[in-house]
PAZA-810600 format. One record per residue (C-alpha): residue in three letters; x, y, z; residue number from 1. Coordinates in pm, whole numbers, padded with zeros to 5 digits. Each point is the difference from the previous one (the first is absolute). Last residue first. Layout:
# PAZA-810600
LODREN   rest       c1       c2       c3    nr
LODREN    ala        X        Y        Z   NUM
...
***
This chain:
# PAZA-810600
LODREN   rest       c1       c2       c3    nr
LODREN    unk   -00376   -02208   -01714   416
LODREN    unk   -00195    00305    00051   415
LODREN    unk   -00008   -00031    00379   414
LODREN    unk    00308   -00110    00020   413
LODREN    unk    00138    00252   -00214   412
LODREN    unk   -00111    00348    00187   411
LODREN    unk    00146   -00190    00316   410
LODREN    unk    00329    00011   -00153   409
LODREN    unk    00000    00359   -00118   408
LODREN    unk   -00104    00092    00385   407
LODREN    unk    00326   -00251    00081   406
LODREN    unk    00238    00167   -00217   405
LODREN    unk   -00132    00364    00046   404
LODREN    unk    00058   -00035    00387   403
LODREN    unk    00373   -00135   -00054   402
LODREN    unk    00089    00237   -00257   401
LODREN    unk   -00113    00299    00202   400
LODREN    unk    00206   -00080    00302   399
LODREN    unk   -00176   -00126    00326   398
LODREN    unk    00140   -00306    00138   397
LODREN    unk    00371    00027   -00059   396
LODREN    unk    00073    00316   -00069   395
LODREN    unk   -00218    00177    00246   394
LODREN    unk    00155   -00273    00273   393
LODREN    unk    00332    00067   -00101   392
LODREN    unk   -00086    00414    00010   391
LODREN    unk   -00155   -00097    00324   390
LODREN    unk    00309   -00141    00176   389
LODREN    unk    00227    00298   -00141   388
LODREN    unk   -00237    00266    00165   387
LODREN    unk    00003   -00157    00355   386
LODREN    unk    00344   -00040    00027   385
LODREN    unk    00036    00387   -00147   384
LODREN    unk   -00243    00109    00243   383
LODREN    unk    00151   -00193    00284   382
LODREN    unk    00343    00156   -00027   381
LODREN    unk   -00165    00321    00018   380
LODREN    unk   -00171   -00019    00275   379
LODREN    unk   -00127    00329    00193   378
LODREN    unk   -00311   -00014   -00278   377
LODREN    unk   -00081   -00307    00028   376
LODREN    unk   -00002   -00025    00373   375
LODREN    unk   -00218    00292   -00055   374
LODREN    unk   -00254   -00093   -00260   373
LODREN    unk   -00092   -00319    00214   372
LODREN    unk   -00078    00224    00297   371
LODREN    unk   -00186    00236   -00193   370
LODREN    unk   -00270   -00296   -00153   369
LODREN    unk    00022   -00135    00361   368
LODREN    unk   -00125    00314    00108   367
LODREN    unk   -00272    00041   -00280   366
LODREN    unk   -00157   -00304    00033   365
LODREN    unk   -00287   -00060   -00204   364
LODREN    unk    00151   -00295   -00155   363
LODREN    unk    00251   -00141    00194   362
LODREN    unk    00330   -00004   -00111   361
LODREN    unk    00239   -00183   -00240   360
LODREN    unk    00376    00089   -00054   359
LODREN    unk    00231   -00039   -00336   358
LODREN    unk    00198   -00247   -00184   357
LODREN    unk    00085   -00260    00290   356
LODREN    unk   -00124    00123    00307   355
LODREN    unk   -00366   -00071   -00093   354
LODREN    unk   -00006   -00193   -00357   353
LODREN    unk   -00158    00286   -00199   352
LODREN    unk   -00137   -00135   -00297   351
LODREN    unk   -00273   -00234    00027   350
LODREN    unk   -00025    00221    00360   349
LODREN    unk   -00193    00254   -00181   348
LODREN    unk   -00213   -00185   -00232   347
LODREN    unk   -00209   -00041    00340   346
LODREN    unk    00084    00184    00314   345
LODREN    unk    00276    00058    00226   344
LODREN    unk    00014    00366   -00093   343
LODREN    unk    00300    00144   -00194   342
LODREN    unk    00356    00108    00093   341
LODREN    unk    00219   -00043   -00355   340
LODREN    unk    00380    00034   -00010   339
LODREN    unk    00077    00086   -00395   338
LODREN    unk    00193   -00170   -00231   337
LODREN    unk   -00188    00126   -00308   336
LODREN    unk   -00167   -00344   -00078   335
LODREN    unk   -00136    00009    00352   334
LODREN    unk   -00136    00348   -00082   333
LODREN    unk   -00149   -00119   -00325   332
LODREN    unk   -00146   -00332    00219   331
LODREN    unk   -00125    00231    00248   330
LODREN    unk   -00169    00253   -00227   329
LODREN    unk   -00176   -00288   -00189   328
LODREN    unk   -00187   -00094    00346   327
LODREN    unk   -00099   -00388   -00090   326
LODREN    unk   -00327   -00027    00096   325
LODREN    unk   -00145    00208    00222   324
LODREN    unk   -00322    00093    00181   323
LODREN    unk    00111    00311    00172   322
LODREN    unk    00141    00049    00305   321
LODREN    unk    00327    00126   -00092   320
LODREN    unk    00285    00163    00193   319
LODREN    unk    00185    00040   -00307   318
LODREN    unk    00417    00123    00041   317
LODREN    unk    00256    00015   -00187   316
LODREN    unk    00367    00090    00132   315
LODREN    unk    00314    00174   -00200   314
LODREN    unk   -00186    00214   -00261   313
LODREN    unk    00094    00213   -00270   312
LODREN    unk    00089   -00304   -00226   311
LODREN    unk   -00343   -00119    00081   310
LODREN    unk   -00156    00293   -00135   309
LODREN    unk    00224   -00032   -00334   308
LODREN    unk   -00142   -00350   -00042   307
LODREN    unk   -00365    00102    00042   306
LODREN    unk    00012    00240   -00316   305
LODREN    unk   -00374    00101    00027   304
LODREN    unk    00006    00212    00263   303
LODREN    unk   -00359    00044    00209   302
LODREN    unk   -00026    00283    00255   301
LODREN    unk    00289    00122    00147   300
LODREN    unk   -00107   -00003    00430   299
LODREN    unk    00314    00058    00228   298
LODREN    unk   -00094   -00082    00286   297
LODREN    unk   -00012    00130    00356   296
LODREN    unk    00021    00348   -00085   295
LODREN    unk   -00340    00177    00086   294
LODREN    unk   -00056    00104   -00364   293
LODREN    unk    00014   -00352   -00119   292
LODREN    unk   -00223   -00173    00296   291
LODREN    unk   -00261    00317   -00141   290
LODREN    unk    00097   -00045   -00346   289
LODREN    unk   -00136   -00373    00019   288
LODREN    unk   -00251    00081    00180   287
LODREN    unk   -00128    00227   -00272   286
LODREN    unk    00025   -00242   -00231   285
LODREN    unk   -00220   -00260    00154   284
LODREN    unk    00135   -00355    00123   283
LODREN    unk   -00212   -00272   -00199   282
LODREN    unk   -00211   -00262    00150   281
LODREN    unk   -00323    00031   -00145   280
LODREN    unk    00225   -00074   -00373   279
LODREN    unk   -00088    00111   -00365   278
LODREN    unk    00173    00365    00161   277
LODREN    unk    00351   -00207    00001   276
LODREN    unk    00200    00232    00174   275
LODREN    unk    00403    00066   -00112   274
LODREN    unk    00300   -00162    00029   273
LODREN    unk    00367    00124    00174   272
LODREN    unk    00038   -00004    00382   271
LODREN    unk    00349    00145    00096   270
LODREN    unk    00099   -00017    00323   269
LODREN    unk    00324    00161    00131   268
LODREN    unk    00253   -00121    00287   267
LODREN    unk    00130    00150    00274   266
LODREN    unk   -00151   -00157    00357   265
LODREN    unk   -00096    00324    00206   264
LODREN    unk   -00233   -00273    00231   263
LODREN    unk   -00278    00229   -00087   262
LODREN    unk    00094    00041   -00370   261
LODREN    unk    00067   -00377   -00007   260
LODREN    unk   -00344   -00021    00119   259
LODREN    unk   -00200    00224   -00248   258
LODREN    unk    00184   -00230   -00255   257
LODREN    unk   -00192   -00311    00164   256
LODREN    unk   -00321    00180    00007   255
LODREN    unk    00000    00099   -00346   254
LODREN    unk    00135   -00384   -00099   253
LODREN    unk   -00291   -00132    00199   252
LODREN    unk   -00249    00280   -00181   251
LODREN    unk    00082   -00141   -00347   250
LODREN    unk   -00050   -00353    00104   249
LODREN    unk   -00081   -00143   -00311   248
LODREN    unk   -00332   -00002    00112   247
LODREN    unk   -00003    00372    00020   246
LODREN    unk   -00007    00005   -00350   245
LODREN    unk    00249    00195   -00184   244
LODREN    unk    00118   -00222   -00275   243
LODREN    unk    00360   -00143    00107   242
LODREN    unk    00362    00131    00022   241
LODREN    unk    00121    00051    00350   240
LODREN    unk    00373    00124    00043   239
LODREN    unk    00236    00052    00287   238
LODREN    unk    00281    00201   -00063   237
LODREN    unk    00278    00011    00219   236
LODREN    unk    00186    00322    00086   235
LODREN    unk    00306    00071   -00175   234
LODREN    unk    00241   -00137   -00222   233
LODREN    unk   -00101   -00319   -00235   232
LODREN    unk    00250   -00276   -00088   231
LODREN    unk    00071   -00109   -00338   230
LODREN    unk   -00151   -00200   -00280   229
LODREN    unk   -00364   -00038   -00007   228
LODREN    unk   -00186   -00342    00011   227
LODREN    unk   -00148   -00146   -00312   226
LODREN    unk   -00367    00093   -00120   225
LODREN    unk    00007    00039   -00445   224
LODREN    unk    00205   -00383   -00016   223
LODREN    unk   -00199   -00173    00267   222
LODREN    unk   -00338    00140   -00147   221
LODREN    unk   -00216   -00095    00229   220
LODREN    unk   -00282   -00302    00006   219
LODREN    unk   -00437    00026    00004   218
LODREN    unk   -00037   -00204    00353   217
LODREN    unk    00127   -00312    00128   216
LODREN    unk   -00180   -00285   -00231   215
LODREN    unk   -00190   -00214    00168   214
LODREN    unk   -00218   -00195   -00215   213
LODREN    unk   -00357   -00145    00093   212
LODREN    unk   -00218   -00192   -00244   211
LODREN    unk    00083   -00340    00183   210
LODREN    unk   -00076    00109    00329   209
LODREN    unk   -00365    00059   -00087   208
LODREN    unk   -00101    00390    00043   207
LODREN    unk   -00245    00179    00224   206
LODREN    unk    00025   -00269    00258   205
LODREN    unk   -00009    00223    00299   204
LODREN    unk    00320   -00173    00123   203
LODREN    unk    00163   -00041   -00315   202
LODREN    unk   -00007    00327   -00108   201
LODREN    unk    00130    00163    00360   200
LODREN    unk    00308   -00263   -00077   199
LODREN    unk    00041    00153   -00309   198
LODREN    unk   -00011    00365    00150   197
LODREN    unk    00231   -00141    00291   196
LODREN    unk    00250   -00140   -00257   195
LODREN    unk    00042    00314   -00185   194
LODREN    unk   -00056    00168   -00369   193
LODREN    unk   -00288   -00245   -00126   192
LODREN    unk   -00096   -00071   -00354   191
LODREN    unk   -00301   -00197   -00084   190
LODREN    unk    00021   -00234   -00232   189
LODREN    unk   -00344   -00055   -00233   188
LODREN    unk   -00082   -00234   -00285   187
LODREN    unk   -00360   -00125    00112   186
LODREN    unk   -00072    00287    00166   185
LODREN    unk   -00120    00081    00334   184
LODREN    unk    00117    00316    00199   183
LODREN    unk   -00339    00164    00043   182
LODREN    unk   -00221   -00166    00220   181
LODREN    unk    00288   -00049    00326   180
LODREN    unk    00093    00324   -00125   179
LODREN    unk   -00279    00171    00045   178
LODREN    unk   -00121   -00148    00352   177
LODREN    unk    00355    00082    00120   176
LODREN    unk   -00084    00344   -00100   175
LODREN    unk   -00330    00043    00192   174
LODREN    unk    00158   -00113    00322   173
LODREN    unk    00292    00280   -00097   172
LODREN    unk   -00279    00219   -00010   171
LODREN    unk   -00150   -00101    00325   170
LODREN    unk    00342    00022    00157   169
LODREN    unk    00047    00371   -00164   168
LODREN    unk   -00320    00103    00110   167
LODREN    unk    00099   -00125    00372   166
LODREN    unk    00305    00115    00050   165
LODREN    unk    00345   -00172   -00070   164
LODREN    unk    00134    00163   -00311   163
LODREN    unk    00316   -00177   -00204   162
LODREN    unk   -00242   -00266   -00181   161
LODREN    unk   -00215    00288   -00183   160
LODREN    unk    00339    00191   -00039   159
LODREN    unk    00121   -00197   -00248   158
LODREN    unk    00039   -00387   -00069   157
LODREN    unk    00315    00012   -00186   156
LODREN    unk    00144   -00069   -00318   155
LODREN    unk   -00213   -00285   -00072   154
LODREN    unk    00065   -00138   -00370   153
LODREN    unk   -00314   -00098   -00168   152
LODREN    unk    00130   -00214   -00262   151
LODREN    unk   -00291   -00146   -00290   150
LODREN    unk   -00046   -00231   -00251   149
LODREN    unk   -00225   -00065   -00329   148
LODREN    unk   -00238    00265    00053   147
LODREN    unk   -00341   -00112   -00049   146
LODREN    unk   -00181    00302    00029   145
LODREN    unk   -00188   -00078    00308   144
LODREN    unk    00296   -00179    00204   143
LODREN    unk    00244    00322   -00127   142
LODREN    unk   -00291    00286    00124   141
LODREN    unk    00029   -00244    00336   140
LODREN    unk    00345    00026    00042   139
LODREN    unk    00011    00364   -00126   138
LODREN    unk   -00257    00113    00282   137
LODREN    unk    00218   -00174    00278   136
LODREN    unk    00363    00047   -00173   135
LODREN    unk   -00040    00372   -00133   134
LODREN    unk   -00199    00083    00357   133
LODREN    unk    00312   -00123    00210   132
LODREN    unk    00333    00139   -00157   131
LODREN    unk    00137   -00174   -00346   130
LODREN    unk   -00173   -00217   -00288   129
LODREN    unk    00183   -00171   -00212   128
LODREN    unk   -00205   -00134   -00294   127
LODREN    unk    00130   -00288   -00224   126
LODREN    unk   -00165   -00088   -00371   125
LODREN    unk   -00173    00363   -00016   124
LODREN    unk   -00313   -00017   -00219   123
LODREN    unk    00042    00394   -00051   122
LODREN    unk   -00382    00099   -00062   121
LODREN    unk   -00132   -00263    00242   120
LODREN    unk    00209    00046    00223   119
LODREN    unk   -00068    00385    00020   118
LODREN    unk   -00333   -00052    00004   117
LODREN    unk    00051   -00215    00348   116
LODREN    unk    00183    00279    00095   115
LODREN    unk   -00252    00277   -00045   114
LODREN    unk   -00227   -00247    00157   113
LODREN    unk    00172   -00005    00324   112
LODREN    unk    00081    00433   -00001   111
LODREN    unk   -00357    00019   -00057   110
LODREN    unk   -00140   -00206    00288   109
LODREN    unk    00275    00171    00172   108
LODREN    unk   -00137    00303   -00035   107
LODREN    unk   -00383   -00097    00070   106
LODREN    unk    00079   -00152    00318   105
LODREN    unk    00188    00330    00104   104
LODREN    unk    00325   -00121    00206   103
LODREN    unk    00248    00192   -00100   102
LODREN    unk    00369   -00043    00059   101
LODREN    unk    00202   -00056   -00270   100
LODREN    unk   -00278    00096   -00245    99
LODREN    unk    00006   -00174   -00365    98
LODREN    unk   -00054    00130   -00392    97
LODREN    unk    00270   -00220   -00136    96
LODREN    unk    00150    00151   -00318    95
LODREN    unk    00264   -00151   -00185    94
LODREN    unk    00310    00018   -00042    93
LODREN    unk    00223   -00175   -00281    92
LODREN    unk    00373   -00060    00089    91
LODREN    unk    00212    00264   -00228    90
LODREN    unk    00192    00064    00360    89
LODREN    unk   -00104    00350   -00037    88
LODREN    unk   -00355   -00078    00037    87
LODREN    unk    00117   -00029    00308    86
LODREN    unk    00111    00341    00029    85
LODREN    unk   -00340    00127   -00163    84
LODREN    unk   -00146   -00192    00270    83
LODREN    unk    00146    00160    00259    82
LODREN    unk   -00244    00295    00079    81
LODREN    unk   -00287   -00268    00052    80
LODREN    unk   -00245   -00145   -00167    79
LODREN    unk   -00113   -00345    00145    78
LODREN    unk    00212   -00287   -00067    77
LODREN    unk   -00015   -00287   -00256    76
LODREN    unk    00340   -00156   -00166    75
LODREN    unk    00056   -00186   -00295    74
LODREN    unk    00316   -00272   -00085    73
LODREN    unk   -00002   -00185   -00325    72
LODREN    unk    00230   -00253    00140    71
LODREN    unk    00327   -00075   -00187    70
LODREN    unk    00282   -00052    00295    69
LODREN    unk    00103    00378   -00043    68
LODREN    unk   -00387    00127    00067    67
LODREN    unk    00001   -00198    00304    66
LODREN    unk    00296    00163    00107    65
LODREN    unk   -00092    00319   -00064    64
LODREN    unk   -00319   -00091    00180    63
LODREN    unk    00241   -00130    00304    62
LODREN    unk    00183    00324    00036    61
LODREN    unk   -00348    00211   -00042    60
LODREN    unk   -00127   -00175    00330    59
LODREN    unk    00084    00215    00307    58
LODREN    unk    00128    00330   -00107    57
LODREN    unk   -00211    00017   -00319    56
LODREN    unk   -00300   -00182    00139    55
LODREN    unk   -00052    00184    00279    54
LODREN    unk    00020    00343   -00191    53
LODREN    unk   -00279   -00154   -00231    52
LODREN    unk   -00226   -00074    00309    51
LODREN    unk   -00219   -00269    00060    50
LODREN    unk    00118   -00249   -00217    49
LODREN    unk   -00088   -00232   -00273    48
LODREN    unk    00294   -00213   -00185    47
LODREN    unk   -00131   -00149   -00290    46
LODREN    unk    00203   -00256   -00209    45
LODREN    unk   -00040   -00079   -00392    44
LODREN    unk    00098   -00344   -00063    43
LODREN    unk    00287    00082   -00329    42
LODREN    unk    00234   -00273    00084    41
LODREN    unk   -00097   -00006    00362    40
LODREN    unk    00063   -00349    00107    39
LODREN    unk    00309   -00082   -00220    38
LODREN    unk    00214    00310    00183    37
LODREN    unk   -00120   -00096    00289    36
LODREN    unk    00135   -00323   -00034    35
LODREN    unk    00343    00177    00104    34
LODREN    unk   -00146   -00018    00379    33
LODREN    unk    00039   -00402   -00024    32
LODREN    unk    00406    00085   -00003    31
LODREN    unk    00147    00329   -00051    30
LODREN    unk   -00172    00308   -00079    29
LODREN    unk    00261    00283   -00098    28
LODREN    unk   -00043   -00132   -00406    27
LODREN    unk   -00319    00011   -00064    26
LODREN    unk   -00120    00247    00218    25
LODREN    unk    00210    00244   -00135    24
LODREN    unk   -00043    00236    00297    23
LODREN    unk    00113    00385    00062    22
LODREN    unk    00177    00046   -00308    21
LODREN    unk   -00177    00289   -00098    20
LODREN    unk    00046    00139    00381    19
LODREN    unk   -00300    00070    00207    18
LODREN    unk    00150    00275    00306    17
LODREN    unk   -00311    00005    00224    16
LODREN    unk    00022    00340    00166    15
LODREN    unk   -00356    00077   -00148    14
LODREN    unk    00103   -00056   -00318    13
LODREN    unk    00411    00002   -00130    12
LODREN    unk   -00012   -00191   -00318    11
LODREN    unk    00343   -00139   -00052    10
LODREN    unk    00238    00022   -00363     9
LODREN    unk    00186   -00309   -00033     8
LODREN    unk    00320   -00069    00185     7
LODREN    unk    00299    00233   -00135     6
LODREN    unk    00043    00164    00316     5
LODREN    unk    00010   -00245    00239     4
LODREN    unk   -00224   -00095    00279     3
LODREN    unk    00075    00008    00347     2
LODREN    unk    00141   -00331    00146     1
***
């Protein structure tokens, strides 16, 4: 299933392999989606997004795509170190002067009328806006500059809805206020990754059920992530990919390797990623060395060509407790034929069917997290079961093609 040699030239950016013949719109989209084609002839489309590096290993597929089926496609991010590699793409950046995570009244005053000039100056016929403050301020910059329609596509709800304290219930009080204000339009879907976060939707009645979509996170390349061939020698390795927050459950899968070490189970874990310093929540550095230097894990830092990490691994794990969606690093390990443990959780069991394509745990729970990884580990027979299931269920619900098809058919209902 690998590509072959003489397919178009590929684009390799941020471990997102973008082929030239990634999407002809026009002809891959069967049925009602193929009226995309007819809908955008020429409407220029907007994604905005936090985070250029987000977009180009979760969205840049579908822009592509966009681009293919005729839309004049534009994309917004602040400045970053990978813009220049999505300005690659030849899809037109601009700048969007916004904080992640700040909260100064007076910055995001700015950062809400810098879009609505934006709008103005662009006259986008379809915005997309992706991660939380793109889709509340953007929302409302869209209502006051007329914007024809508008996607907000929900990728997660973050770490404001994965903390339990006080400041973090007021906030998340705060937040439901927001978007109960924020996410009207007349032409508006709203995108959701799992059926709890459109169920948690409906019941604070932040969006009709009419404007709601689920569609199961950003896809995988089913053709780039494929299982391995052949049988690994020696001890297992056990491999967490995710940004370093201890939400993800970076100390659980610490905790969990210090255990097999204490129970002299052989098996090596290998946490790849890196901090996200725009988040309150992010693992430092220097503890990072320090669980390095003391030999539980095996901490690598960030690699950008996923699909050779997965080749290298034979178990993934993400003890998450983070506000997900759809966790990308599960569906590309799924796609790999790899045996997953993760945390009974949201977004998390939408693809791990417990017992049949991997294990879930409890969050927080770093014995149960071990325990899982063991019987794993000292099955081999099971691993392989377990892999082949969620490669079919990769392939079958979550493949590139099938996510692009139905974003690409939302864009053309609502320009239609």
């Amino acid at each position: 299933m690998t590509c072959c040699c003489d397919e178009a030239p590929a684009l390799e950016i941020l471990g997102v392999t973008v082929s030239a013949q990634l999407v002809s719109s026009a002809e891959k989209l069967p049925g009602p989606e193929g009226a995309a084609t007819a809908a955008s002839a020429g409407a220029r489309l907007l994604f905005v997004v936090n985070h250029a590096g987000f977009f180009i290993s979760h969205r840049l597929p579908l822009a592509l795509a966009a681009r293919d089926a005729g839309y004049d496609v534009h994309v917004a991010t602040p400045q970053s170190k990978h813009v220049p590699q999505l300005q690659a793409t030849g899809i037109t950046w601009h700048e969007l002067r916004l904080s992640r995570s700040g909260l100064s009244p007076i910055g995001e005053w700015q950062s809400f009328r810098g879009l609505c000039e934006l709008y103005r100056q662009l006259r986008p016929r379809l915005v997309h806006h992706v991660t939380s403050k793109p889709v509340l301020y953007g929302t409302v910059a869209a209502r006051v500059t007329g914007t024809h329609a508008v996607v907000n596509a929900i990728s997660g709800m973050g770490h404001v809805f994965a903390q339990g304290d006080l400041p973090h219930r007021l906030l998340r009080a705060g937040v439901s206020i927001i978007y109960r204000l924020a996410l009207r339009h007349p032409r508006m879907r709203v995108i959701v990754q799992n059926r709890e976060h459109r169920e948690l939707f409906l019941k604070r009645s932040w969006v009709r059920d009419s404007d709601m979509v689920l569609i199961p996170g950003s896809g995988v390349d089913v053709d780039r992530f494929v299982p391995r061939l052949g049988d690994h020698v020696g001890p297992i390795r056990i491999l967490m990919a995710a940004r370093l927050l201890y939400t993800k459950g970076v100390e659980e899968f610490v905790a969990a390797a210090r255990l097999f070490r204490k129970r002299k189970l052989d098996a090596r874990f290998i946490l790849v990623g890196e901090p996200d310093p725009d988040n309150p929540g992010s693992v430092p550095q220097e503890v990072l060395r320090q669980w390095h230097a003391e030999g539980s894990i095996e901490y690598r830092g960030r690699q950008e060509d996923m699909s050779s990490v997965f080749a290298e691994s034979d178990i993934v794990c993400l003890p998450t407790y983070y506000g997900e969606g759809i966790p990308k690093v599960l569906v590309e390990a799924a796609a790999c034929g790899l045996p997953i443990v993760t945390t009974d959780w949201p977004g998390c069991r939408e693809i791990v069917e417990h017992g049949i394509n991997g294990l879930l745990v409890p969050i927080r729970n770093s014995d149960a997290l071990a325990t899982a990884l063991a019987t794993l580990a000292g099955d081999p027979a099971l691993r392989k079961a377990m892999g082949r299931r969620g490669r079919a269920r990769a392939e079958g619900e979550y493949s590139l093609d099938s996510i692009i098809s139905k974003t690409l058919a939302v864009y053309a209902d609502l320009l239609a």
